[in-house]
Structures are given as structure tokens and as C-alpha cells.
N, C-alpha and C positions, 0 to 999 in steps of 0.2 A: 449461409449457414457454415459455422466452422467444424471441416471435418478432418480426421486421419482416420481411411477406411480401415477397418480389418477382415478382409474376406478370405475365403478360401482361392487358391491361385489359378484357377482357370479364369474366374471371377473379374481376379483383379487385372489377368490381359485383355481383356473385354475391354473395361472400362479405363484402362489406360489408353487404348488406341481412342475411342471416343475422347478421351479429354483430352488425346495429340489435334485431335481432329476440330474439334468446337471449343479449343480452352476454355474446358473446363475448370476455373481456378479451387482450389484448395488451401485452405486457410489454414494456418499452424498458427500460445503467447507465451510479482512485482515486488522483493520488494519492501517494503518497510512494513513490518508490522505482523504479526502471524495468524493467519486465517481469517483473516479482515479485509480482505482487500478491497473495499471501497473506499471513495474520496470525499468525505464531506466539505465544504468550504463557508463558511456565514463572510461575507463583507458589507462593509458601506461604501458604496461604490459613487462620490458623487451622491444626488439625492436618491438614489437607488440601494435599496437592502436586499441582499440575493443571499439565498440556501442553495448554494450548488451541488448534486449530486452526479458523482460520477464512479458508475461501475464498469472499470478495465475489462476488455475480453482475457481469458485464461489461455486464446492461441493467439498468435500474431504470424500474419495480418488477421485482422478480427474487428469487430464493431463494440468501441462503448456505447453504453445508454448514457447518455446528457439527462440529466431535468432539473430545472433549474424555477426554482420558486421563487416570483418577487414577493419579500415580505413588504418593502414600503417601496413609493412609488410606483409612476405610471411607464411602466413600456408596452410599446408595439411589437416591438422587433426585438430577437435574438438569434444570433449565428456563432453557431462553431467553427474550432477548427481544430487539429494538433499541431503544433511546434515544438521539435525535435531538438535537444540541445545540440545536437554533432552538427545540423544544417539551419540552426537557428530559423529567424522571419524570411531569411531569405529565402531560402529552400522550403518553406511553409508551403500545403493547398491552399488554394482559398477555403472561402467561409460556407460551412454548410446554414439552411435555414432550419432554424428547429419548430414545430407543430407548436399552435398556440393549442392546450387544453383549457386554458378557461384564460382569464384575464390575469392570473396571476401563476399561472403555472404554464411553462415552455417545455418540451421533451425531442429527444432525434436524438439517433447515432449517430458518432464518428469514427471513421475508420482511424486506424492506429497501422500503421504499414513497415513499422518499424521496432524495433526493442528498444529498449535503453531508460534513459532519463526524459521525460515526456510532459507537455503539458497542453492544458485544454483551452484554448482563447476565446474569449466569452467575448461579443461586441453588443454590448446594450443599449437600444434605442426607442429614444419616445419622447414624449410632451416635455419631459424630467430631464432630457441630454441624450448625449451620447457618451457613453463609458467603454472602458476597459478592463475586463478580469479575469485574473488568470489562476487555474485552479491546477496543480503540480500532480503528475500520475506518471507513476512507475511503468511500461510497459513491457513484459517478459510474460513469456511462455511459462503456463504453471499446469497444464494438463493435456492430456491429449481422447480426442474426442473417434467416437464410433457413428458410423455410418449409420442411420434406422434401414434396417433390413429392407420396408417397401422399396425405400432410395434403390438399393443396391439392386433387388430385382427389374425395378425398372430401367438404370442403365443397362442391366447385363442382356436385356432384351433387344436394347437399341442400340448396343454395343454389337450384340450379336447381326441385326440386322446391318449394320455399316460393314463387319464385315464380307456376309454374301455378297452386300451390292459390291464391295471392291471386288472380290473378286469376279464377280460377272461383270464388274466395269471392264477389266484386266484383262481376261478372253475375250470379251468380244472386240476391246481395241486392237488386239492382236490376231484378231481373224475377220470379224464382219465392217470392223473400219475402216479394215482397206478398198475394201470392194468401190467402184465407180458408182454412182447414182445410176440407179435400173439394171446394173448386173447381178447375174445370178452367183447365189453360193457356190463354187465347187465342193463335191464330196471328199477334198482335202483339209478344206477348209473346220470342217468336224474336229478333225483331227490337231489344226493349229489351239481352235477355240478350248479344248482339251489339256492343250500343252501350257496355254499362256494361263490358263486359269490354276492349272497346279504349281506354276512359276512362281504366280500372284499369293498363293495360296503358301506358298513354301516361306515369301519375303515377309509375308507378315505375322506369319508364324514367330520368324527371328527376330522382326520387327517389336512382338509382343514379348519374345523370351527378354531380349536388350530392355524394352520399359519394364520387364516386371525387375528384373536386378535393378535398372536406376530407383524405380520405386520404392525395394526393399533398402539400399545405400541410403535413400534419401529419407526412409522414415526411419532407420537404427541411426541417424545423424542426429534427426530431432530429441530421439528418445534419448540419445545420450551425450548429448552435445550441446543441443538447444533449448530444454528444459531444464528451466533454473532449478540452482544448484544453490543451497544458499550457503555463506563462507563458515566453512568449520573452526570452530575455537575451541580448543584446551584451557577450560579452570580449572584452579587448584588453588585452597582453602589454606593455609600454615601458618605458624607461629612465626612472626618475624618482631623484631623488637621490643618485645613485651607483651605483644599485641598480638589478634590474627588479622592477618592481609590475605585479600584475594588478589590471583594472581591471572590476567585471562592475555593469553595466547592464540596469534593469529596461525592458523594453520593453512601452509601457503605449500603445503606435500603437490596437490593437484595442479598446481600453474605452470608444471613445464611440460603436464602430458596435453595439456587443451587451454590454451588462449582465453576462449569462453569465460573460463573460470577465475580469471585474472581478477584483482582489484586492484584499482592504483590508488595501495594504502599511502603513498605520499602525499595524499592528495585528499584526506580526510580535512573535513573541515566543522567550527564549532556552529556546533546549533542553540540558542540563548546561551554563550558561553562558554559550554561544554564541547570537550572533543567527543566523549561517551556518556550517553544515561543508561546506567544500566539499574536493572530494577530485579531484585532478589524476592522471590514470593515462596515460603516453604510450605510442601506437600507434604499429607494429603489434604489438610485443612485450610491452607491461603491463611494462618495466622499469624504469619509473620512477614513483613516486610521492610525492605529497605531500597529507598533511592539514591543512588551513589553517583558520581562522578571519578572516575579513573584519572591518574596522571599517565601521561605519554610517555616511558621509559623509553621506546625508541621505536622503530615502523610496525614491528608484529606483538612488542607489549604493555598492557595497561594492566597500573597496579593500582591498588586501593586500600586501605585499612577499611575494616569491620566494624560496625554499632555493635551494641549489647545485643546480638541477635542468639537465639536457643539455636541451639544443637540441631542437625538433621537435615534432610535433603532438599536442597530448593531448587526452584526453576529459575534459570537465568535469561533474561533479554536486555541485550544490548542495542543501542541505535546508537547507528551510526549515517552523518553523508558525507558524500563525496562534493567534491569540486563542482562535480555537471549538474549537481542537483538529485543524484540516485539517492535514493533513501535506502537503509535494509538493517534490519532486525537479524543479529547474531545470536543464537542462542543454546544453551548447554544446560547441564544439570550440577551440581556441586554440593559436595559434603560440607558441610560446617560440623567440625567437632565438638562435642560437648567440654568446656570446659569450667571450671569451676573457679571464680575469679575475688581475690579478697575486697574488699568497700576502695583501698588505699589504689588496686589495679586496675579498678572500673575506674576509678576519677583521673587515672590516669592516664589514660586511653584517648585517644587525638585523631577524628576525623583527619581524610585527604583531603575532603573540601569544606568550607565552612556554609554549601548551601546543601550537603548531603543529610538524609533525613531518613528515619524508621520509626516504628508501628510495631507493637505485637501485642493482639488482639485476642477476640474469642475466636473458634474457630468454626467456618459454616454450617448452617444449622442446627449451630447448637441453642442461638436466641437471634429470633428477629430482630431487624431495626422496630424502634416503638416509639412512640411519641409520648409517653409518659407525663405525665403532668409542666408544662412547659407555660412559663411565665412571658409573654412575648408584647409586649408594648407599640403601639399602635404604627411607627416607623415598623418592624419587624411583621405585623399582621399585612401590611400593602406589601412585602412580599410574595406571597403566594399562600396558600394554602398548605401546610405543612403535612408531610406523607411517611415521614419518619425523620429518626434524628439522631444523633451520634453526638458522645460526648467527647472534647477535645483535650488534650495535655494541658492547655493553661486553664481550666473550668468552664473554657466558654463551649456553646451548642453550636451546631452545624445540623441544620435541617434543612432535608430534601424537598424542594415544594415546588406542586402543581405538577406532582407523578400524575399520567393519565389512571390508573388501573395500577392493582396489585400487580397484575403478571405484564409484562408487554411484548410487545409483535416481533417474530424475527422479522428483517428486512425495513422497518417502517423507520424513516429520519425520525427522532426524537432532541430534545430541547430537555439537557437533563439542567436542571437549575437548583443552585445550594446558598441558603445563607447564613450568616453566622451569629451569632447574638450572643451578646456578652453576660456576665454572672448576673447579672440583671436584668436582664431581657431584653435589655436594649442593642439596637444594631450595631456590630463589631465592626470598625475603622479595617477594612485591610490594604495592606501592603504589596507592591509587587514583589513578584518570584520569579526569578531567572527575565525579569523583562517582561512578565504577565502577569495578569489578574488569580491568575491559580492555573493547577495543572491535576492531568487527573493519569491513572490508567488503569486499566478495565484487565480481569483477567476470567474465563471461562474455568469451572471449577474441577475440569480435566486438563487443563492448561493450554488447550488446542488452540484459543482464543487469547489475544492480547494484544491491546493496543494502550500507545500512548497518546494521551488528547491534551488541545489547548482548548481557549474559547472562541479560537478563529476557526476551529474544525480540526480535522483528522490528520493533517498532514504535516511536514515539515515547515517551520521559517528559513531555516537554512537553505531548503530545497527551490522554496520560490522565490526567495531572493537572485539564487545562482540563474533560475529562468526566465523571472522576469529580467535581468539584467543582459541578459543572452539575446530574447527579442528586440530587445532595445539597439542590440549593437549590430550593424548591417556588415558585417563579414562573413560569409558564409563556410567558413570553418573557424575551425577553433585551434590556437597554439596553445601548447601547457608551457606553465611558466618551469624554470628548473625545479624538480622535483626533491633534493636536497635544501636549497632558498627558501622554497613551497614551505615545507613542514617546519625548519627553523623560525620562519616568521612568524605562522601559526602557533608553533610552541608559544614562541615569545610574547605574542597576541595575548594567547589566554595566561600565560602569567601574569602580566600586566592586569588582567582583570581581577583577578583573585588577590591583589593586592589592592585593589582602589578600595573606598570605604564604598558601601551598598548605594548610595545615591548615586554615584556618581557611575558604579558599576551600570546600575539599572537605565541609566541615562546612554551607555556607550552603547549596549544590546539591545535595546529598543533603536536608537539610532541603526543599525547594521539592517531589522527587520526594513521589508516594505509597509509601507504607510497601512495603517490597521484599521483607524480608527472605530475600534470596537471601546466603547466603555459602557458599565453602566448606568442607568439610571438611580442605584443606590450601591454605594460603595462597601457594601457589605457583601453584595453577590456576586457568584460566579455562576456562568455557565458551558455547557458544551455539549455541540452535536453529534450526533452519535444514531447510528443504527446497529443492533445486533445482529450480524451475520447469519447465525441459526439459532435454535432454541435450546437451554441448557440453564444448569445455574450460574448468575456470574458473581462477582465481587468486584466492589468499586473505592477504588482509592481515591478522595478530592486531597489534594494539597493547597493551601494556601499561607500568606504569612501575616502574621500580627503582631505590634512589638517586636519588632525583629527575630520573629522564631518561626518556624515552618510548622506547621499543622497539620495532620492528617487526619478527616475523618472517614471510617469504611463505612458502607453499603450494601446491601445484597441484595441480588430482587430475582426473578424469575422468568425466563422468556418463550414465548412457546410459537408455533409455526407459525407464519402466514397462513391469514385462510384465505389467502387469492390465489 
């Protein structure tokens, strides 16, 4: 169980000396994404189709839950493991076995013993082969845990108990251990057993004072040292050019009082592309959004020009990774001024990137999604079961289908699935976008919650690329290349992308990713897995692209507890 006790202090010398005495260990833990932290993965692994689920412990060291669903194919076997970017395969444990629940569902925890850039290595075996899959997890410290009071009485009993027996160990070796076999006690003897017992009785006294100060150092270490901190950035909203540009600022105040908190922003690396996604959703209503891509002015700034976005305050998240594969979500809040712009100013106005994208919509619950009289032709009907639908900028639909239920399950994987159909009702041709079939992100309608998703799952490309390339390589440390080199090449990298025409783009960043092969069976649809964290209202942004334009259709639905 992962704990950091908080007892009253007689308490905690009790059960310190018991856990000097029986190490007792104590467990203290991501990361990309805000209040989401789990890992969904979909692959085709060889003849094998896996839904990997993997929920991070919040202390480290700590146990994830693995469960891992074969959607197709036959396995027998599956084993875990973690692999640590800093000590790659080398330094890897071996494999844990994980519990077969049924024929097609696997489950078992891994311990994580480590923070950092982290992944889960999947060995799948049966009739079908043997595979390898690796699903990328953030591993940091995000909370700190309390003892259940039975716990703590029960140590403090047998804490207490260790320590009489010491000290009657203590006296009596110092008075009746000397004695010869069949001599008698002398009546001085009383007197030794007396002295050594309050000798005994005094050292562990100090012994206990000395663990209760290391234990206090050692948990105001955690609390402020070891519990992630995620990296602060300054935005700021202004007229530049004609135009307004955002301006976001890495705030790097904290890195010379604690190491910890360090990023090696040289060492940012693009993800489909991009150095930054960053995604703008304006409060209180989620009905405006835009998907942006920042240029790299230089290690702590990224700038952007603004869409026709209204006025007022949004939530910001940015993602970003690093080199090792760390993923992490930067996030702020920012003004957007009301401005008031003539026909000839708007046309004039010039994206930073030509794949950034916005939306401004109605705002939540003011009207459901609805399915309204919808024309759908017999290609578009073998899609699913249509559950709501959303109208697109060029006239074509986007409908949600094969929703289990109006409301859904916090905690439950889900298979959110969208297709498109055109002014006709026929099935929309799409395009890839940034390197994939569509992109979504999700935001909770107090903003607590947000993640960005592909259709391979929850997590980065970026990230399992840097991992799986890491397991691959048998050195068991890592050198950074020069960190000035580093970032210039990168620059250059993603210039070079934004200049190539869009196939040829799409071709380079699909080439970067590892092998996907996820498509689908009708090229109108997308999808992505997803579980809701807690229950709440959320809002869903699908992007895709057609005719060479990016799409956005929104979503809202409802989520309410687990009843397990």
C-alpha cells in the first residue's frame, strides 16, 4: 500500500523504530495531460489487437494496474514490465506475469521504482506469436497518501511491544547474561539489570528522537521537492502586426532553488510535427476554441498569431516532449481582448501555422447534440448507429456512433467512434492531419480535465518513439547530444516541414512515428480511446481533415461515477 503516515509524534517514534527493525518500506509518485492520468494504448501488434490500460501510481515507488484486453487474436501469455528511459533494457526487471480474467482480458501490477520518463513492456504470447508492446507512462509523484488509522494503531502496539522487549533484552544482557550456567543471581545484580535497562531505555529514546527528525526531513522533502510541480508559463494576449499574437513564456524563476524542477528545454522535441499543441478553450462556456502550433523564438519562447477568436478568458494547454520521452501539459489562463476588426483586417490576418485550427460554437448546455433528420446512405448506415451529430464548416456531418448510453461511466475504457458524411449523405473521403486519421481533445466543463487524444490512444507519438528506441539500444546510460546542435536541428527539422507541400509532409511524420498500423475499415471514420476520469460535464472536440481543410466537430455528453 502506498503511504506517507501523518501521526501524532509519539506515534510516529514507535513506528519508525519498528520499520528500522522489520523494513518496513514506504512507498512515495505524470505528466502530460491534466487530471487524466491514465494510459490508454489500441495497437496491432502482429496478429494481435490489444487495448492497453495502464493506471500510474500517484507515489513512486508505487504499483500500476496493467489490463490489457486482446480485442483480436489468440494469447496465452502476457508479461509486464517497466523500462526506464535513464537505464533503458538494460537496467530493466524482468517480466511480471499478469492474471488471465477471462480469455481475452489480462490484469497485474507493476511496480514503477523510479520517476521520470517511463514505459510498460508488454510480451504477448500464444497460437497468434510472440509480440512486443510498449505503452509510454509518465511516472511522478502527484499526491501524498495517509495512513488508515486501524494501520497506525496496530503498528503503534507492536511498535510499542519491540520496544519493552528491547529494553528487557538490554538489561538482562547486561546483568543475567553474564551469569555461568547454574549460578545464582547476586543481589547486585538487580541493580546492573536496572542500570542497563535505563541505558537501553535512554539510547532508543534518541534513537527514536534521530528517526523522528529524519522522517520529518524526509517527508517536507517529498512534499516539496518530490511532488510534481508542473512548469509555470507566463501568457500574454497583444497587438502585434496588425494582428493579435499570443505570446507564452517559459518561467524558469524555480531552477536554481531545486534541480527537481529543471526542464532540459533544449531538448524539446516535435510531436506530429509540432514543437507545441497548444489548445485555447474560452470560460465559462468551452465555446470557443482554437488549435495552434507556436514558433520557437528561442529556449523559453513560443509565439503564435490568433484566429478570429471573441474576446475573454480562456484556458490554455500546451504539450509538450522532451528528448526521453517525458510528456507534460503547461497550462495558464489568458485574456484575449475584445477587438473589433474591419472585413479588409480579418482577410488579412495570417496564421503561424497552416495546420492551426478554431471553432466558436454554441456554448454548453445551451443545445444538445441531436440527430435531426439526417440523410445517411447505406456506406454511412454500416457505420454505427448514429447517437448525435454536429454540423461541419464545409456542410458535411459528423456523427457520433455507437454511444453506449446517454450518460457514461467515470473510469470505464470507451471506443468513442465519429464519421463523416458528406452534403449528400454519402461517406466523406478523409485526409490525414498532422500524420493521422483525426485528433480529438476532451476538456471537463470546469476545466480540471483535459486531454489530448489520437486513434492509437492517450498518449504521445513523440514519447514512444524516444522509448521504444531507447529499449532497442543496449547502453545502459544515455549521453545528450549538444544542447545548442540539439534545438537548432530541431528548429530546422520542423521548418523544413512546414514548407514541404502536405503529402509529402504527411509522409515524413508518419515515417518518424513507430509502426501503427491502425486504419480503418471505412475511410470516413475515426476513432479514440478514452476513459473518463471522474464524472462531470465534458465537451469534445473531433478534428479531422477533408479537401485539405481541418474540421472540427464539438460534442458533449455526460459522465457520472462508477458504480463498482
Amino acid at each position: 500500500m502506498n503511504l506517507i503516515p501523518t501521526w501524532p509524534r509519539h506515534i510516529r517514534r514507535i513506528v519508525f523504530l519498528y520499520a528500522l527493525f522489520h523494513a518496513f518500506a514506504l512507498s512515495l509518485i505524470s505528466y502530460a495531460h491534466v487530471g487524466s492520468p491514465g494510459v490508454l494504448v489500441q495497437k496491432q501488434a502482429g496478429k494481435y489487437r490489444v487495448l492497453v490500460n495502464v493506471q500510474p501510481p500517484d507515489v513512486v515507488p508505487g504499483t500500476a494496474k496493467v489490463t490489457v484486453f486482446v480485442e483480436q487474436g489468440q494469447a496465452t501469455s502476457i508479461q509486464a514490465r517497466p523500462v526506464y528511459f535513464w537505464t533503458g533494457d538494460e537496467g530493466a526487471p524482468t517480466h511480471d506475469q499478469l492474471n488471465a480474467i477471462s480469455a481475452t482480458q489480462f490484469t497485474g501490477d507493476v511496480w514503477f521504482m523510479e520517476s521520470g520518463s517511463t514505459s510498460v513492456e508488454l510480451q504477448i504470447d500464444g497460437p497468434d506469436g510472440k509480440v512486443t508492446v510498449v505503452a509510454p507512462v509518465m511516472s511522478v509523484a502527484t499526491a501524498q497518501r495517509t495512513m488508515p488509522a486501524e494501520t497506525g494503531i496496530i503498528l503503534s502496539i507492536l511498535g510499542l511491544l519491540l520496544v519493552v522487549l528491547m529494553v528487557t533484552i538490554i538489561g538482562a544482557s547486561s546483568a543475567d547474561g553474564t551469569l555461568q550456567p547454574g549460578q545464582t543471581a547476586p543481589p547486585v545484580f538487580r541493580r546492573k539489570r536496572i542500570v542497563g535497562m535505563s541505558i537501553g531505555a535512554v539510547l532508543l529514546v534518541l534513537l527514536l528522537a534521530g528517526g523522528r527528525t529524519w522522517w520529518d526531513s524526509w517527508a517536507d522533502d517529498y512534499r516539496t521537492d518530490q511532488l510534481y510541480r508542473r512548469l509555470p508559463i507566463n501568457s500574454l494576449v497583444k497587438p502585434q502586426n496588425g494582428q493579435l499574437a499570443l505570446t507564452i513564456q517559459i518561467d524558469t524563476t524555480g531552477f536554481s532553488r531545486n534541480w527537481r524542477w529543471r526542464r532540459p528545454l533544449s531538448y524539446i522535441v516535435p510531436d506530429h510535427g509540432k514543437l507545441m499543441h497548444v489548445f485555447l478553450v474560452r470560460t465559462p462556456g468551452l465555446d470557443a476554441f482554437a488549435h495552434l502550433h507556436p514558433d520557437r523564438r528561442d529556449t523559453l519562447h513560443y509565439e503564435s498569431n490568433l484566429p478570429a477568436l471573441p474576446g475573454g478568458r480562456y484556458l490554455l494547454y500546451a504539450d509538450v516532449v522532451y528528448q526521453s520521452g517525458y510528456a507534460e501539459t503547461l497550462t495558464d489562463t489568458v485574456e484575449v481582448p475584445f477587438v473589433k476588426l474591419s472585413a479588409e483586417q480579418a482577410a488579412a490576418r495570417t496564421p503561424t501555422d497552416a495546420d492551426d485550427s478554431w471553432l466558436v460554437t454554441e456554448p454548453m448546455g445551451v443545445k444538445s447534440n441531436a440527430i435531426g433528420k439526417l440523410h445517411l446512405d447505406d456506406d454511412m448506415v454500416s457505420c454505427g448507429k448514429p447517437s448525435a451529430s454536429a454540423k461541419l464548416d464545409d456542410g458535411s456531418t459528423m456523427v457520433w456512433t455507437d454511444k453506449p448510453s446517454p450518460i457514461l461511466e467515470a473510469g470505464k475504457p470507451y471506443m468513442l467512434k465519429f464519421a463523416v458524411a458528406d452534403e449528400q449523405g454519402r461517406a466523406a473521403k478523409l485526409e490525414p492531419y498532422l500524420g493521422m486519421s483525426g485528433h480529438a481533445a476532451i476538456v471537463r466543463s470546469d476545466g480540471t480535465v483535459y486531454i489530448h487524444l489520437h486513434p492509437v490512444g492517450t498518449y504521445s507519438m513523440a514519447a514512444e518513439e524516444s522509448l521504444v528506441n531507447r529499449i532497442a539500444d543496449t547502453t545502459r546510460t544515455v549521453k545528450l547530444p549538444d544542447a545548442k546542435f540539439f534545438r537548432d536541428s530541431i528548429d530546422a527539422y520542423v521548418a523544413k516541414l512546414k514548407r514541404l507541400p502536405e503529402p509529402e509532409k504527411n509522409k515524413l511524420i508518419m515515417a518518424a512515428m513507430p509502426a501503427m498500423n491502425h486504419t480503418m475499415a471505412v475511410n470516413n471514420m475515426v476513432e479514440f480511446p478514452y476513459a473518463f476520469p471522474r464524472a462531470g460535464h465534458y465537451r469534445i472536440w473531433i478534428q479531422v481533415k477533408r479537401n485539405g481543410r481541418v474540421l472540427t466537430g464539438v460534442f458533449d455528453t455526460q459522465v457520472k461515477e462508477s458504480l463498482l
